[in-house]
C-alpha positions in Angstrom: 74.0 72.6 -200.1 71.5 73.8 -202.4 68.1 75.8 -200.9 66.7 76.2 -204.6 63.6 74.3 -205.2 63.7 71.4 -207.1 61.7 71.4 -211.1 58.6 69.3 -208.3 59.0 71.3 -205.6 58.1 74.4 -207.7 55.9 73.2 -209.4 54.0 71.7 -206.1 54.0 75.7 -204.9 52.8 77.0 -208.0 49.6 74.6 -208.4 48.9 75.1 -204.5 49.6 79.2 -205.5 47.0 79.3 -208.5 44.4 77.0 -207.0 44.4 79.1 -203.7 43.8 82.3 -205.9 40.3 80.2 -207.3 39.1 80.2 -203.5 36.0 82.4 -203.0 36.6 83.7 -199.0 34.3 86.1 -199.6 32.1 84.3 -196.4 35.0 83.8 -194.0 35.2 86.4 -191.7 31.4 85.0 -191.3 32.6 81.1 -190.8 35.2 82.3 -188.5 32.5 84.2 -186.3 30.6 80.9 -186.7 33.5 78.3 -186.4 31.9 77.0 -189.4 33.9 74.4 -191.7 33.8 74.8 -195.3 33.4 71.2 -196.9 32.4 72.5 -200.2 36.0 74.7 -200.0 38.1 71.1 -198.8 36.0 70.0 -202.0 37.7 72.1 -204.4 41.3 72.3 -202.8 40.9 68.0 -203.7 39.3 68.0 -206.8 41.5 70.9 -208.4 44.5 68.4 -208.1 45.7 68.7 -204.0 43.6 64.7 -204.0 46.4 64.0 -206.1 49.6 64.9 -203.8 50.3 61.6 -201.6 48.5 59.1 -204.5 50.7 56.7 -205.2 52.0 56.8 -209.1 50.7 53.2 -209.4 47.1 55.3 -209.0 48.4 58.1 -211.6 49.1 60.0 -208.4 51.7 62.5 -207.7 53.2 60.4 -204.8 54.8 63.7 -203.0 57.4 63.3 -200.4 57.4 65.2 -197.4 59.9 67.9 -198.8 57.5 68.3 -201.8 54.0 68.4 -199.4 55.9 71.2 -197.3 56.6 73.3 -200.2 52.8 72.6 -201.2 51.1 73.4 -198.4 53.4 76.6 -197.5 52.7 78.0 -200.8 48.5 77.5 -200.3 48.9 78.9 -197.1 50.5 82.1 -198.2 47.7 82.8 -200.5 44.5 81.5 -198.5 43.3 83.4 -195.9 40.9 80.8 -194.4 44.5 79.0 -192.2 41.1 76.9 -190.4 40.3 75.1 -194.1 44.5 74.5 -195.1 44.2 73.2 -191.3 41.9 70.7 -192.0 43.3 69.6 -195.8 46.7 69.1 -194.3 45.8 67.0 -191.2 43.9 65.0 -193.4 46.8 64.8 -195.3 49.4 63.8 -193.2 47.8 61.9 -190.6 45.5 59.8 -192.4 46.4 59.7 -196.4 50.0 59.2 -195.4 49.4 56.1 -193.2 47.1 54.8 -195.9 49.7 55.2 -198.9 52.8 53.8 -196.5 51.1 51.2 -194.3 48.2 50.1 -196.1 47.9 46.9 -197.9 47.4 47.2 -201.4 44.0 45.8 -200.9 43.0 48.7 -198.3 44.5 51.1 -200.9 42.4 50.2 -203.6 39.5 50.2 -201.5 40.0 53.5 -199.8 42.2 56.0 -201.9 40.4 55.9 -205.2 37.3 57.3 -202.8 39.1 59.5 -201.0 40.5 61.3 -204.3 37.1 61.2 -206.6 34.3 61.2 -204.0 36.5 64.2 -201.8 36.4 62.2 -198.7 38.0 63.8 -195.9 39.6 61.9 -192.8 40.0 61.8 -189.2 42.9 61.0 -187.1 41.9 59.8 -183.6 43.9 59.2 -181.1 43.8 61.5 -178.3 41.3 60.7 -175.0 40.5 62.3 -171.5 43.2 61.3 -170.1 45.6 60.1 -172.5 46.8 63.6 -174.7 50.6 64.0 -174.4 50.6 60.1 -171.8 49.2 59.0 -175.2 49.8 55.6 -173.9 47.7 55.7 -171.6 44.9 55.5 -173.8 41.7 53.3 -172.6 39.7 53.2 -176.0 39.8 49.8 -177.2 39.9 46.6 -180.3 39.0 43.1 -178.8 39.2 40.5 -180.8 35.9 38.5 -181.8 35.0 35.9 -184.2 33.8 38.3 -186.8 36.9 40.5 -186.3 37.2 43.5 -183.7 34.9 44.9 -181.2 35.5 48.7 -180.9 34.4 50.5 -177.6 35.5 53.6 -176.1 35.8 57.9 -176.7 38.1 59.9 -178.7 38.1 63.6 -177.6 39.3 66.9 -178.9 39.8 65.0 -183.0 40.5 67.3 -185.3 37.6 67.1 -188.6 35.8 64.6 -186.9 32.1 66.2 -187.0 32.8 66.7 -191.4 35.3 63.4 -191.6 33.8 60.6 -193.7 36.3 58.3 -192.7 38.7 58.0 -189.3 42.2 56.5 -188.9 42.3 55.4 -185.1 44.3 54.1 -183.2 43.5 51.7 -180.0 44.6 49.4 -177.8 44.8 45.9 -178.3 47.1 44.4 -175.8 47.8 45.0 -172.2 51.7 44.3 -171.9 52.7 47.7 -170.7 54.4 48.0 -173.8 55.2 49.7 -177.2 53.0 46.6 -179.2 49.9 47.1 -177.0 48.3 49.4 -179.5 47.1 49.0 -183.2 45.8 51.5 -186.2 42.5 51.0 -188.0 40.5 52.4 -190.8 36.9 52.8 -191.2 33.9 54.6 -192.8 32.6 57.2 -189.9 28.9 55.7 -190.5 29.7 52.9 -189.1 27.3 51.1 -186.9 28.1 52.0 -183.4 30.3 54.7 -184.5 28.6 58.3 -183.1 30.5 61.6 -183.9 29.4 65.2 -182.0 28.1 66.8 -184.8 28.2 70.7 -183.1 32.1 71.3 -183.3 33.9 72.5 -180.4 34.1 76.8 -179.7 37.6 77.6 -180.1 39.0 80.6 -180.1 41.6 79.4 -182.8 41.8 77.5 -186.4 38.0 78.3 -185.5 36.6 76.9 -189.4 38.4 73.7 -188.7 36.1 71.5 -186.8 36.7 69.7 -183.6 34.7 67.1 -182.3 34.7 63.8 -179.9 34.2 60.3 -181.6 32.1 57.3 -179.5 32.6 53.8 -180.3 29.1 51.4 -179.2 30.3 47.8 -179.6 31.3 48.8 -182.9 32.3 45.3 -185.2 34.9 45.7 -187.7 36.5 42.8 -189.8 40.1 41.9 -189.9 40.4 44.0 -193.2 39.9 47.4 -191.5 43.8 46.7 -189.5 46.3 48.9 -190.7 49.5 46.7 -190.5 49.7 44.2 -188.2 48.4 43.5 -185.3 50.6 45.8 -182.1 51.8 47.7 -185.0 50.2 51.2 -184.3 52.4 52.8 -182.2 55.1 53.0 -184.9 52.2 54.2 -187.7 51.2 56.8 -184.9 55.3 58.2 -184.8 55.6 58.1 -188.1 52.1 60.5 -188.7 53.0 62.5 -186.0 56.6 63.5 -187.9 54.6 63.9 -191.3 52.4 66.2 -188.7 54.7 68.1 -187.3 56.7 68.9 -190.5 54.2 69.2 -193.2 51.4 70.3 -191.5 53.4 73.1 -189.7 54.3 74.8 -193.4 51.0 76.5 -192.8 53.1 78.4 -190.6 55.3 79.5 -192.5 52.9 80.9 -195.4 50.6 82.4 -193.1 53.9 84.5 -191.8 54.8 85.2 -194.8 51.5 86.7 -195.6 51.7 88.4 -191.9 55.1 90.1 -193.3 53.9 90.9 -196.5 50.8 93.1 -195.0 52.7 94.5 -192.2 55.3 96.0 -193.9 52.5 97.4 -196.3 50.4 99.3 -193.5 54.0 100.3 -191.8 55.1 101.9 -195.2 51.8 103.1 -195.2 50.7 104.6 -192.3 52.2 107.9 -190.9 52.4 109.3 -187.2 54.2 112.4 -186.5 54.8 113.0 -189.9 56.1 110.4 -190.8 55.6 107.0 -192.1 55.8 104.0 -188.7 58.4 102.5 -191.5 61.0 105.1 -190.5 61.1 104.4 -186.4 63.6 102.4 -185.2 61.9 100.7 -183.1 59.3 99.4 -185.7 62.2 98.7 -188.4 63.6 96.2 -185.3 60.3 94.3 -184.8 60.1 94.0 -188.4 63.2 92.1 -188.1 62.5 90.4 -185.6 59.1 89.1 -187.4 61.4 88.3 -190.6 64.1 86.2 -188.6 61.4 84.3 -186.8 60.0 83.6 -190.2 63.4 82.4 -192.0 65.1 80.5 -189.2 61.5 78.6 -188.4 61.5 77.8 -192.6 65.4 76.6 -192.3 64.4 74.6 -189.9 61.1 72.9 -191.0 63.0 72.5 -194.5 65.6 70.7 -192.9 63.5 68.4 -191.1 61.1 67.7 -194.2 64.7 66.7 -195.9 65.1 64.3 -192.9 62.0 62.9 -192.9 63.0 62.0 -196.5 65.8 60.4 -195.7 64.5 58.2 -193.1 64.5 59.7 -190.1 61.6 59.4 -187.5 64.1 60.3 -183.9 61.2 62.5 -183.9 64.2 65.5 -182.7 64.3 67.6 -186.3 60.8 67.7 -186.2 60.4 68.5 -182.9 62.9 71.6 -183.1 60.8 72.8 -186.2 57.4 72.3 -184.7 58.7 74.0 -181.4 60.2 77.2 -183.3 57.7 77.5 -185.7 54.9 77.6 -183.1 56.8 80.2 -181.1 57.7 82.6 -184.5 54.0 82.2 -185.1 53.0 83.4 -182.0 55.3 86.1 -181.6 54.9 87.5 -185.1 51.3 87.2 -185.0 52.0 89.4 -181.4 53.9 92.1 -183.2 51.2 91.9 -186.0 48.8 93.2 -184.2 51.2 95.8 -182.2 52.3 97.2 -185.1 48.8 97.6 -187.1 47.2 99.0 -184.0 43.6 99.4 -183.5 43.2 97.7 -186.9 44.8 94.7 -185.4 42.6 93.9 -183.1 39.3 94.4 -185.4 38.0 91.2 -186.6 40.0 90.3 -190.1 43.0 88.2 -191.1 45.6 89.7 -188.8 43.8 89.6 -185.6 42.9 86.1 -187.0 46.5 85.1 -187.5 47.5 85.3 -184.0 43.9 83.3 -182.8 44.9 80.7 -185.4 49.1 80.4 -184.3 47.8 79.8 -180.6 46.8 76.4 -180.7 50.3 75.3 -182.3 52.4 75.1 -179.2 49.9 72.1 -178.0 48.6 69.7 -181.2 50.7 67.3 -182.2 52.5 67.0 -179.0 52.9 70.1 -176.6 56.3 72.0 -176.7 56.8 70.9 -172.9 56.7 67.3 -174.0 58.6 67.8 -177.1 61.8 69.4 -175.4 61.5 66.5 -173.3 61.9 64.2 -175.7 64.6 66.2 -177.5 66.5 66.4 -174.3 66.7 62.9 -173.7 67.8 61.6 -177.0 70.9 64.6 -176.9 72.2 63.8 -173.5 71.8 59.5 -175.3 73.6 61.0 -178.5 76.1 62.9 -176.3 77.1 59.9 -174.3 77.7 58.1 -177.5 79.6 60.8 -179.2 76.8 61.1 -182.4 76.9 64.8 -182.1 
């Protein structure tokens, strides 16, 4: 077993490394205030070389697999600040570039990649509504079939870059079996007629410079071409996003705790009560730990579920033990954080930030609730059968 980065993998962290350090934040504890979303930032992150990550080599892409994105997007998140803006890159990533490059046909790749490299285009992946968040079948928005293609009516809510997105990846339903085929993925430009986005993005209290927003589809007509896969095919394009998701996307995670470290230990080391540094109490050295073995045992995890994701496996229960510990290190160490640097920690700046921004992850891309469900019924399945 080898935990090395591979020759890629490195040099994946070391592009994300040196095109973070280009970033000017200067304005971000101002967007933050704000929950302002920086599209001229996304901008840069795609046209520095990140565009390039999930392009197919038939494009002159650098086709990156899912260990290769984690290692990508950990390493930006160490070094950028603004977690909102890495956010937003790597949902577009994952959950709408992904299902392009490995359920597209190679017509709908030509059309839409190229654009979405060059031009910067960012995406939108909707699929949650009122009442259909973790029952995500239960969703009402829906594709009928016309003679000119599909009519689109309905409401997205809570979709993460939908007021910046130029395009959306949605997915709606298109049968009423009661079954896994009713539902089908589609991809279209977000000026669509009869397509109406919220333009003022939600007020969060986390991830607050990646914008939220509802999408509303008006007898929308698309043609046949804008299907992803078959018809009835969506719910497998939707579990195989969610895994990219909830392994990829959660790397931000781990660079953003790895940053939390970093500076903690600094003003620790630094800062002296009683006559001494906080560095030399006990009890601090012990939550220090403690911040440290959330950090490695949530990146052994997450790397072990990226490596299974690369090997073909979408039970959904690696990813879901990653995305479950690494929301709860992220929460706790962004807890301690804050304990530890005292009144500074609660003052507006990154740390205070850190723990606003960790919040949310216990609920996107399926709440941790739901997810021990799920990993609770496939052990006691795998139990019966003796696969464990």
């Amino acid at each position: 077993m080898n935990f090395n980065f591979t020759e890629k993998q490195q040099r994946v962290a070391d592009q994300a490394k040196m095109i973070a350090q280009t970033l000017n934040l200067d304005d971000l504890t101002q967007r933050d205030l704000a929950g302002t979303f920086s599209k001229p930032l996304f901008r840069q992150l795609i046209n520095q070389g990140i565009g390039n990550w999930l392009l197919p080599i038939s494009m002159k892409g650098d086709n990156l697999n899912a260990l290769e994105l984690t290692a990508g997007i950990e390493s930006l998140a160490e070094q950028c600040e603004d977690s909102g803006l890495v956010f937003a890159l790597s949902a577009h990533l994952c959950a709408c570039v992904h299902p392009i490059r490995a359920f597209a046909s190679d017509q709908q790749q030509a059309q839409w990649l190229p654009k979405i490299t060059s031009e910067a285009w960012l995406g939108t992946h909707a699929i949650t509504e009122s009442q259909a968040g973790s029952d995500i079948y239960a969703m009402t928005t829906r594709a009928e079939r016309s003679t000119q293609g599909f009519v689109l009516n309905g409401h997205k809510e809570y979709i993460t870059n939908a007021p910046a997105a130029d395009f959306v990846v949605v997915h709606l339903r298109t049968e009423d079996r009661d079954n896994y085929f009713d539902y089908s993925t589609f991809i279209l430009d977000s000026h669509e007629c009869g397509v109406s986005i919220s333009k003022t993005p939600h007020n969060k209290s986390g991830l607050r410079t990646t914008a939220m927003g509802d999408i509303y589809f008006d007898n929308c007509l698309l043609p046949e071409s804008a299907l992803i896969g078959r018809l009835g095919a969506g719910a497998p394009i939707f579990q195989v996003s969610m895994e990219w998701e909830r392994v990829c996307l959660f790397a931000l995670y781990l660079g953003q705790m790895k940053r939390q470290l970093q500076k903690t230990a600094r003003y620790i080391s630094e800062r002296n009560q009683f006559d001494a540094p906080l560095s030399s109490y006990q009890s601090i050295q012990h939550q220090l730990c403690d911040m440290y073995l959330n950090y490695e045992s949530s990146r052994l995890l997450l790397y072990k579920a990226a490596w299974s994701l690369d090997k073909g496996d979408v039970s959904g229960v690696a990813s879901s033990l990653a995305k479950i510990t690494v929301s709860q290190s992220a929460i706790s160490n962004g807890q301690t954080a804050v304990q530890l640097h005292g009144a500074k920690g609660v003052l507006s700046g990154d740390i205070e930030r850190m723990l606003r921004d960790a919040m949310p992850s216990a609920i996107f891309s399926g709440t941790t609730n739901v997810l021990k469900n799920n990993i609770s019924s496939t052990l006691i399945k795998r139990l019966k059968a003796q696969w464990i």
